[in-house]
Structures are given as structure tokens and as C-alpha cells.
C-alpha positions in Angstrom: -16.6 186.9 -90.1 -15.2 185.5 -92.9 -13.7 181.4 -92.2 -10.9 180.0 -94.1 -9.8 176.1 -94.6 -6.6 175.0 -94.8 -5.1 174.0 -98.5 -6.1 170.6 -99.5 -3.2 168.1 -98.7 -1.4 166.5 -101.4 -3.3 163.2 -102.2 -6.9 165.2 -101.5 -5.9 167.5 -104.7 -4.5 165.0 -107.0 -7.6 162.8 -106.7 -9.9 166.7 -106.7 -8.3 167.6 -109.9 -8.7 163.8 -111.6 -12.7 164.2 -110.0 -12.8 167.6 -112.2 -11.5 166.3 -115.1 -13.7 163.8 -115.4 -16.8 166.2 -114.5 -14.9 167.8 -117.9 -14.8 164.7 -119.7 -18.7 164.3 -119.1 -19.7 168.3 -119.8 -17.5 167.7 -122.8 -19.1 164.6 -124.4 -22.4 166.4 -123.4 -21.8 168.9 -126.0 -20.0 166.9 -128.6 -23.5 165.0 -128.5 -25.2 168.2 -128.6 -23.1 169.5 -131.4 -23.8 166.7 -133.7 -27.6 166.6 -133.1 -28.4 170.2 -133.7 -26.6 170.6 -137.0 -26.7 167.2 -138.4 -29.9 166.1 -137.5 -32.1 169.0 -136.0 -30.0 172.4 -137.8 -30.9 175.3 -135.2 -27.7 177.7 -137.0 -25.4 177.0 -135.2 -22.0 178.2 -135.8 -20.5 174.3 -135.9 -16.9 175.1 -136.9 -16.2 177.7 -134.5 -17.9 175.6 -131.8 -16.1 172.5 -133.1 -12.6 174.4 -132.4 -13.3 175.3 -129.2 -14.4 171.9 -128.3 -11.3 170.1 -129.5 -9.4 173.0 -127.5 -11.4 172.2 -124.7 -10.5 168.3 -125.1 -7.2 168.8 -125.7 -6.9 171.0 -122.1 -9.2 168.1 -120.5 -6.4 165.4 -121.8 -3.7 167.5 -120.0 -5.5 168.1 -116.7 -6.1 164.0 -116.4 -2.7 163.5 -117.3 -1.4 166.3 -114.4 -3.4 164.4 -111.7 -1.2 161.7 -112.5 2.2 163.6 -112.1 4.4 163.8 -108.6 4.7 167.2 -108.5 2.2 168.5 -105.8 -1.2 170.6 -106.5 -1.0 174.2 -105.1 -4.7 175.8 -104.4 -3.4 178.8 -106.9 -3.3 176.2 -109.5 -6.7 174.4 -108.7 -8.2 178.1 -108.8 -6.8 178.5 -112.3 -8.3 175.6 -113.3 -12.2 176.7 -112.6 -11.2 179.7 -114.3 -10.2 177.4 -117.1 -13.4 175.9 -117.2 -15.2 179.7 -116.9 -13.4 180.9 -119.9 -14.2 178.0 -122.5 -18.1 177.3 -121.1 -18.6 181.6 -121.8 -16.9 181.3 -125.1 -19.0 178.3 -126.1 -22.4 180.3 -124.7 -21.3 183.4 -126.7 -21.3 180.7 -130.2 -24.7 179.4 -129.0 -27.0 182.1 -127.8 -25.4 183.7 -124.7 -27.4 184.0 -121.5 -30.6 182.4 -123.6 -29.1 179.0 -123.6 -30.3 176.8 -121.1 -27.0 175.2 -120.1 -25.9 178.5 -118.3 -26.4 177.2 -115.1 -23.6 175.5 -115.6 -21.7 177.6 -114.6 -22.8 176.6 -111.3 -21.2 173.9 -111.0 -17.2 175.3 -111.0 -18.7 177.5 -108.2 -20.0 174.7 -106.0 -16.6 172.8 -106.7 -15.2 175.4 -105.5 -17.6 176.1 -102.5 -16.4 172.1 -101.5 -12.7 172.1 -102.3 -11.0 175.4 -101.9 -11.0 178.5 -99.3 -13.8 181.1 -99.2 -11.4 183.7 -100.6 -11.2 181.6 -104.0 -14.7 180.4 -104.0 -15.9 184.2 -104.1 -13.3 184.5 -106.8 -14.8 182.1 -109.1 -18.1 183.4 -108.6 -17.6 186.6 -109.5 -15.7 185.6 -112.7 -18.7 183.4 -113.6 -21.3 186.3 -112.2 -19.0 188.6 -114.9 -19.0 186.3 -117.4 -22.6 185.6 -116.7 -23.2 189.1 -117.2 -20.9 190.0 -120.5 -23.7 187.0 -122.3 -26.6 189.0 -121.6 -24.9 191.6 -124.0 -22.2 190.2 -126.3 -23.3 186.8 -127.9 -24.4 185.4 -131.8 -28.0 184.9 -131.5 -29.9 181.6 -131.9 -33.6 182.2 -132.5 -34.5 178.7 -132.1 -33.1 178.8 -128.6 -34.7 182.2 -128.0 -37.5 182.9 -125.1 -39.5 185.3 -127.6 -39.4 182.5 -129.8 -40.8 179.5 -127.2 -43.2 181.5 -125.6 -44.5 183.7 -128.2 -43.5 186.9 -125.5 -42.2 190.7 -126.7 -38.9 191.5 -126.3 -39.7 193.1 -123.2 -41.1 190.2 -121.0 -38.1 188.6 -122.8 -36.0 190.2 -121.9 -37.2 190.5 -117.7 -37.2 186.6 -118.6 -33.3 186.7 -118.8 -32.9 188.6 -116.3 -34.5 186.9 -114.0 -32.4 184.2 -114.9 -29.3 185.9 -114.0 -30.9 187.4 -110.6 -31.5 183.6 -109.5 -28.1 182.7 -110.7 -26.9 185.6 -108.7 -28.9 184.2 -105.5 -27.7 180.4 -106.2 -24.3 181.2 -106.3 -24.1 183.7 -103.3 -26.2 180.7 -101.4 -23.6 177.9 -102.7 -20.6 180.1 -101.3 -22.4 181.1 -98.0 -23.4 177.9 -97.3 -22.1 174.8 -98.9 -18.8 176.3 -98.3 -19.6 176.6 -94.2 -20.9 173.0 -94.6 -17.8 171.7 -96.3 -15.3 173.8 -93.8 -17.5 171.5 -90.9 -17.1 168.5 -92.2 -13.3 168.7 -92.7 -13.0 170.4 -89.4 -15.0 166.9 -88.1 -13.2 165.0 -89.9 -10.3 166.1 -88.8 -11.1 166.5 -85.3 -11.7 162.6 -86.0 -8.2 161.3 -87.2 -6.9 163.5 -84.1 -9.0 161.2 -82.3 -7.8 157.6 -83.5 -4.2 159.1 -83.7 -4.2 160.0 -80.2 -6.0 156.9 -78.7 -3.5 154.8 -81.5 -0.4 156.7 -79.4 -2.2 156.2 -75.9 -2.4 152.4 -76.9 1.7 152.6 -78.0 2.3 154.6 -74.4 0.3 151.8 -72.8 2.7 148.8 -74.6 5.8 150.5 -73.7 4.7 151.4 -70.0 4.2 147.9 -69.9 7.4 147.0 -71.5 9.6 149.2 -69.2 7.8 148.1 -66.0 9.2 144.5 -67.2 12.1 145.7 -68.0 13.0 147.8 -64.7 12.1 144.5 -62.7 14.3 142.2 -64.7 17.0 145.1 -64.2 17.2 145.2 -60.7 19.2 141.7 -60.2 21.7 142.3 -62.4 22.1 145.8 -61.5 22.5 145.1 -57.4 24.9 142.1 -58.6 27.4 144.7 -60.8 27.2 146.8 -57.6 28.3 144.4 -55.5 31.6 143.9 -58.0 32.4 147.0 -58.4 32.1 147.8 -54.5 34.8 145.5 -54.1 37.1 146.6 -57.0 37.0 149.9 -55.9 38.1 149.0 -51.9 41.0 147.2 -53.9 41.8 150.0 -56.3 40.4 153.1 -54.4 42.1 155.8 -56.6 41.3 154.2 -60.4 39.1 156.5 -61.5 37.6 154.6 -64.4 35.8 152.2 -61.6 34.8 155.1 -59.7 32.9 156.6 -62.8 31.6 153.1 -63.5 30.1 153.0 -59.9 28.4 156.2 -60.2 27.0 154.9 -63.5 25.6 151.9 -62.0 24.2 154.1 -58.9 22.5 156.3 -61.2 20.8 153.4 -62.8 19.3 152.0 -59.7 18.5 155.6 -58.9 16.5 156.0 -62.2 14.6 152.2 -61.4 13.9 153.7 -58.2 12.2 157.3 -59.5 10.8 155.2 -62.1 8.1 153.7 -59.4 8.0 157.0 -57.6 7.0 158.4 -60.6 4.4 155.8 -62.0 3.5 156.4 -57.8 3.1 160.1 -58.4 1.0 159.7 -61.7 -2.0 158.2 -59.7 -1.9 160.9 -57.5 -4.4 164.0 -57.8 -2.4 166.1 -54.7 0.6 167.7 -56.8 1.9 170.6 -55.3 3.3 173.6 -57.1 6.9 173.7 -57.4 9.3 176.8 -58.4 10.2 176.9 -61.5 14.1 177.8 -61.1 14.5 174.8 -58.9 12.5 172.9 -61.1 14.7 173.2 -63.6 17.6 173.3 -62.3 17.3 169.9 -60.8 16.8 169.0 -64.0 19.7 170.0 -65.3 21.7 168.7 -62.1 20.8 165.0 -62.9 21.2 165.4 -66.6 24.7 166.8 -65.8 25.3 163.7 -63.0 24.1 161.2 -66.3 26.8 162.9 -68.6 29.6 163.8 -66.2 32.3 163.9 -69.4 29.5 165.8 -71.5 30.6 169.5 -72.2 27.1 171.4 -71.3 26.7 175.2 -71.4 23.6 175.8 -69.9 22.3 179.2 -69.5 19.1 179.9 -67.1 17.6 183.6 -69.0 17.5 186.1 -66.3 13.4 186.9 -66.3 11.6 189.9 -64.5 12.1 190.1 -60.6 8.1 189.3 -60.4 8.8 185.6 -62.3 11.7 184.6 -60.2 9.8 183.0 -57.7 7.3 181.8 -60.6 5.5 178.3 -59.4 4.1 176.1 -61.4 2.8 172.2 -61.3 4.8 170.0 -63.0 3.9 166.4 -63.7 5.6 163.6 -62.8 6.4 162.4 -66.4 8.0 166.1 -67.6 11.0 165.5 -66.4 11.6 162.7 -67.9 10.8 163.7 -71.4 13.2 166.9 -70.9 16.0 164.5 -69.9 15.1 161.8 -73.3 15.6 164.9 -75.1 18.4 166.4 -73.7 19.9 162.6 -73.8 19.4 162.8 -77.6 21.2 166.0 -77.9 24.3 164.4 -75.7 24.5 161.7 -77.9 24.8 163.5 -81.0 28.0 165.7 -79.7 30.4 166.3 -77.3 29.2 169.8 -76.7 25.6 171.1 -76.5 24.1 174.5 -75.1 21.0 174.7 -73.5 19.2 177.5 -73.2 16.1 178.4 -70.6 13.7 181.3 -70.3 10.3 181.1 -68.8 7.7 184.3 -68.8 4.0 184.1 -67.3 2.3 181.1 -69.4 5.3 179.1 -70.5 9.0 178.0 -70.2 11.1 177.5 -73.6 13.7 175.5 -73.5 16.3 175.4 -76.7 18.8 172.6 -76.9 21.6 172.9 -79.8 23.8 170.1 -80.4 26.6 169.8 -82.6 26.1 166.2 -84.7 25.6 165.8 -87.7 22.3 166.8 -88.3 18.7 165.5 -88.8 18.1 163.0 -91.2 16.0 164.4 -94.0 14.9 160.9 -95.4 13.3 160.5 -91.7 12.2 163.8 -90.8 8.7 163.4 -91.5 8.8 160.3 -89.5 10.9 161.0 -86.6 8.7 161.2 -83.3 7.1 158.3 -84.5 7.4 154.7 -82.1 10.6 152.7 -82.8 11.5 155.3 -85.6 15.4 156.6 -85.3 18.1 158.1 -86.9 20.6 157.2 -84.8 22.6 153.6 -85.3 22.2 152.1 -82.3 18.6 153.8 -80.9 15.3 152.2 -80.1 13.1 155.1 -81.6 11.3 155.6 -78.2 13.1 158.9 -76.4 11.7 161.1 -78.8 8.3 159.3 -78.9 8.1 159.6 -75.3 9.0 162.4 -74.6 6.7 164.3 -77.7 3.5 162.1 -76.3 3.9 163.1 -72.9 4.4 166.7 -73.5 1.6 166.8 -76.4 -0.4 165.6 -73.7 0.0 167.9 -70.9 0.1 171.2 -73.6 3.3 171.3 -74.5 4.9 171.2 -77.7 8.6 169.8 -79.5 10.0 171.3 -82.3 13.5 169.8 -84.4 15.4 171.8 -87.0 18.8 171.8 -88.2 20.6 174.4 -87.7 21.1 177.5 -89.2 22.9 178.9 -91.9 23.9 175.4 -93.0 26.1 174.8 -89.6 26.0 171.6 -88.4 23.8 170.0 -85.4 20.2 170.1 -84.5 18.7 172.6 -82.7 15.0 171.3 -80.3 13.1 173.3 -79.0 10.7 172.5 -75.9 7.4 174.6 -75.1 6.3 174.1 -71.9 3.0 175.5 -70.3 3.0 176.9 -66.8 0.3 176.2 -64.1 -1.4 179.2 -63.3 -1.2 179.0 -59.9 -0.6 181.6 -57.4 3.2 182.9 -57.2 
């Protein structure tokens, strides 16, 4: 079964196409040198202008490709391919001045294949050896002849056993470069895949190491909290015996009773966490408690939630939830409150997984900081701290779930996220 890479990334094929065009700049010099040598020093008939052309063509396209690895706009694969063809097309037309398939520099054309073989997929490496297997091919027949550079003329051989000689050249071409593409390509496709598999690994342990700092942070934080939140209570108590029908102080006391609530699930949960013994929980309720203390955190927020009827064989779907999901839905649903006055949420769930899609109403995601936005301490938002989405993307990535943000579509305004959620397979 045939295995494809990914494209290179950006930087990889800038600094791939400056590495080709100086393995240009060298080939080219090589037969400048050569050039010179065998017609001012050593004549062997060449034809020199002709050849002469085509090298200060072939200069002229190396002097562009070094200038394009230093240009902004991106490298596509397409255009890397054409390159190698490039280099095809001007190495056959300089074999067909200087002997064809009889010179001994034709196994150069090895060497666009095994760049090829390192840096692009195996649908373009195959490409580029079969235009250099053709073009290999078209020199055994069409070419000026060079009888200095001839076999029959080295070896003293009939045309015959000369011409098996060539041949036999172009069958171990044929093998080198069908061994190049089998297996230097494989090779190359491993060590990216290691290599990436790699920078997973130090990104992952650098976020575990971020998780760790701001577990560490909020546990400091949720201690030095609880003072001042029992001494507001206490206030606020007696402001609303005085004034028991103000409303505004009747809000503000269920504020400050979610808050101690939250402290308070904050060390059940971080209790939970070191716990093996979770029990499967339906996913209806699940959720809907969710939603319950979301809506209880953002009493004045307009919320359309809408719970997708599923088959009647998922209603009573379980699953095992960890302690820290909940959380991360609420960051993100948080986010989405903050943003507008009005957000729809929408829930469906099937055998493997629950989708959640929350669409908001702001103004948008910042395109500056899209790239970076899940990132620690990274916002768009004028007053946040850059850790809700953080959080709540580390702890989902974690436990094999997934966040998605767009804007919306057809240029309306507002964000819409969207939450993938996997579903313990446990028995329903």
C-alpha cells in the first residue's frame, strides 16, 4: 500500500528549495569547469556554443530559484515538483549536446530523484522518476555523438557489446531509482513521522508542565479566596435582612454563593482526579447539569440551548466522565457568554461521542491571534487571562477530545466552537 507524507511546512521548503539551488549552483560550476577544459584545453567536439547557451540559461534559472527561497510567499509541493522537472529538462538537453546516454554524468539524474525521494510525497517522487527514466530513455536514441566519450571508443568493443554496455547502464539506472523511491522515501516518511512523534512529545510534557503551574496557582488562589469570600457573605446577609425585596443584593448573594460553591467543587474535583472508582453517568443528565450551573453563573445571559433528540437506544446512553470535563465545557461556554448577550448551544451525542456547538454573537475571532489562541496567557479579549481556553483545550486533548473555533458563517458576526467529546464505552 502506497504511504503519503504530509506537504513540507513553510520554513522546511524555503530552506529545501535554497538547499537545491545550491546543489544547482555546484552541478552548474561542475560543468562550466568542464566546458572550458574540454574545448580550450583537451578539444573532444564539443558543441561549446550551444552548450554555452544552455548553461547561462541554466544560471540564469539558478539565480531566480535562490532569490525565490528568499521571498514571503509560501512554497507549494506543486511548485517544488516543477522545479526537479526543471532540473530534468536542462541536465537531458545538455546530455543530448554532449553524447546522450554515453556520458558519464547521466547518473545524475539520480540525484533530483533521491531529492525527491527525501522531501516530497511518493506520488511526486514516482513522477520525477519516470520523467528522468523518459528522458533517460529518449538519450539512448536522440543525441549528437561524442566519439571521444564513446564506449566503442575506450574499450575497443563492436557496436554490439556497445551498445548492451548502454543498456545496461540504463537497466541499473532503472533499478537505482525504483530502489531510491521504495526505499529512501519509506526511510524519509519514518523519520518525519519520528520526528514528529517527538515535538508532540515535548509539546505535550511543555503543556503538562504549564497545567502543573496553574494547578498550583489556582490552589493558592482558591485558599486566599475563601476569607474574603465568607467576609462579603456575611455583608451581604445582613443587607439583604435590611432590604429583603432589592433585587440587585439578592443577585449579588447568589453570585457570591456560587463562588464559594465553585471553591468548594474545586477540591471535590482535584479529590475526584486521584480517584480510579468513577462510575458511569448518563449522558442526558450529564449534560444537563451542565447546562443548569452554567445557566445559575449567567442568570441575565439569554441561552437557547437545544438537547438533539437521538435514537430511543441512546437515551439512556452512559458514559464516564472525568472530573475536569465539566469544567472545560463551562470555560468555554463562559467565553461564549462573554462575547454576547445571546448564545445557542447545541447538543447531540450518537454511540462514540457527544458534539457540542456553541454560537455566540461578538464580534468575532481575532485573526492576528488565531494561530495563537489556545495557547497559555494568550487572549483576545480586553480584560482575559488567556487560561479558559488553555484549560479547557489541554484537558479535553487529554482525555480524547477535541475544540474547534471558527467565525461564523457567511460573514455574520460571532464565533461559533465546537466541542468533540468521546463516550466511554461502557455498558448502557
Amino acid at each position: 500500500m502506497i504511504q503519503s507524507r504530509p506537504p513540507q511546512t513553510y520554513s522546511a521548503a524555503r530552506e529545501n528549495l535554497s538547499r537545491l539551488s545550491l546543489i544547482r549552483g555546484v552541478a552548474l560550476l561542475g560543468q562550466i569547469l568542464a566546458l572550458v577544459y574540454f574545448t580550450a584545453f583537451n578539444p573532444i567536439g564539443l558543441p561549446a556554443n550551444a552548450i554555452a547557451i544552455v548553461l547561462a540559461m541554466y544560471a540564469s534559472v539558478t539565480a531566480a530559484t535562490w532569490q525565490r527561497s528568499r521571498m514571503p510567499v509560501p512554497i507549494t509541493d506543486n511548485e517544488f515538483f516543477i522545479h526537479l522537472l526543471a532540473d530534468i529538462l536542462f541536465f537531458s538537453v545538455l546530455l543530448y549536446f554532449s553524447g546522450g546516454a554515453s556520458n558519464p554524468f547521466i547518473s545524475y539524474y539520480l540525484i533530483p530523484i533521491s531529492v525527491a525521494a527525501i522531501t516530497l510525497s511518493r506520488h511526486y517522487s514516482i513522477l520525477v522518476a519516470v520523467a528522468a527514466l523518459a528522458a533517460y530513455s529518449l538519450l539512448l536514441k536522440y543525441y549528437i555523438p561524442i566519439d571521444a566519450i564513446a564506449p566503442n571508443q575506450h574499450h575497443g568493443a563492436s557496436t554490439s557489446s556497445s551498445s548492451l554496455h548502454i543498456l545496461g547502464m540504463w537497466a541499473n539506472f532503472a533499478i537505482s531509482a525504483g530502489i531510491i523511491i521504495y526505499f529512501i522515501s519509506r526511510m524519509a516518511s519514518a523519520l518525519k513521522t519520528q520526528q514528529e512523534a517527538l515535538a508532540l512529545q515535548r509539546e505535550t510534557q511543555l503543556r503538562d508542565e504549564q497545567l502543573l503551574a496553574v494547578g498550583t496557582l489556582a490552589a493558592g488562589t482558591a485558599h486566599e479566596l475563601g476569607t474574603p469570600l465568607n467576609t462579603m457573605k456575611l455583608l451581604v446577609d445582613d443587607m439583604v435582612s435590611d432590604a429583603p425585596d432589592n433585587q440587585d443584593l439578592i443577585l449579588l448573594n447568589q453570585q457570591i454563593e456560587q463562588c464559594k460553591t465553585t471553591l468548594k467543587q474545586l477540591l471535590t474535583t482535584a479529590e475526584q482526579s486521584q480517584s480510579s472508582q468513577l462510575e458511569p453517568q448518563s449522558v442526558h443528565a450529564y449534560f444537563s447539569a451542565v447546562f443548569e450551573r452554567w445557566q445559575l453563573m449567567r442568570p441575565r445571559l439569554k441561552a437557547n440551548i437545544n438537547i438533539v433528540d437521538c435514537p430511543n437506544s441512546l437515551m439512556n446512553k452512559t458514559a464516564i466522565f472525568e472530573p475536569t470535563i465539566a469544567q472545560s465545557i463551562l470555560n468555554l461556554l463562559n467565553n461564549a457568554a462573554d462575547a454576547s448577550e445571546a448564545v445557542d448551544v447545541t447538543l447531540r451525542w450518537d454511540a462514540d461521542k457527544a458534539s457540542i456547538e456553541i454560537r455566540d454573537y461578538g464580534s468575532g475571532l481575532n485573526l492576528g491571534k488565531a494561530d495563537q489562541l489556545g495557547q497559555a496567557f494568550v487572549t483576545d479579549k480586553a480584560d482575559g487571562l488567556g487560561l479558559g481556553l488553555f484549560l479547557s483545550q489541554a484537558t479535553l486533548t487529554r482525555f480524547g477530545g477535541s475544540v474547534s473555533l471558527q467565525n461564523a458563517a457567511n460573514s455574520e458576526p460571532g464565533t461559533l466552537t465546537h466541542i468533540l467529546l468521546p463516550l466511554g464505552s461502557r455498558s448502557e
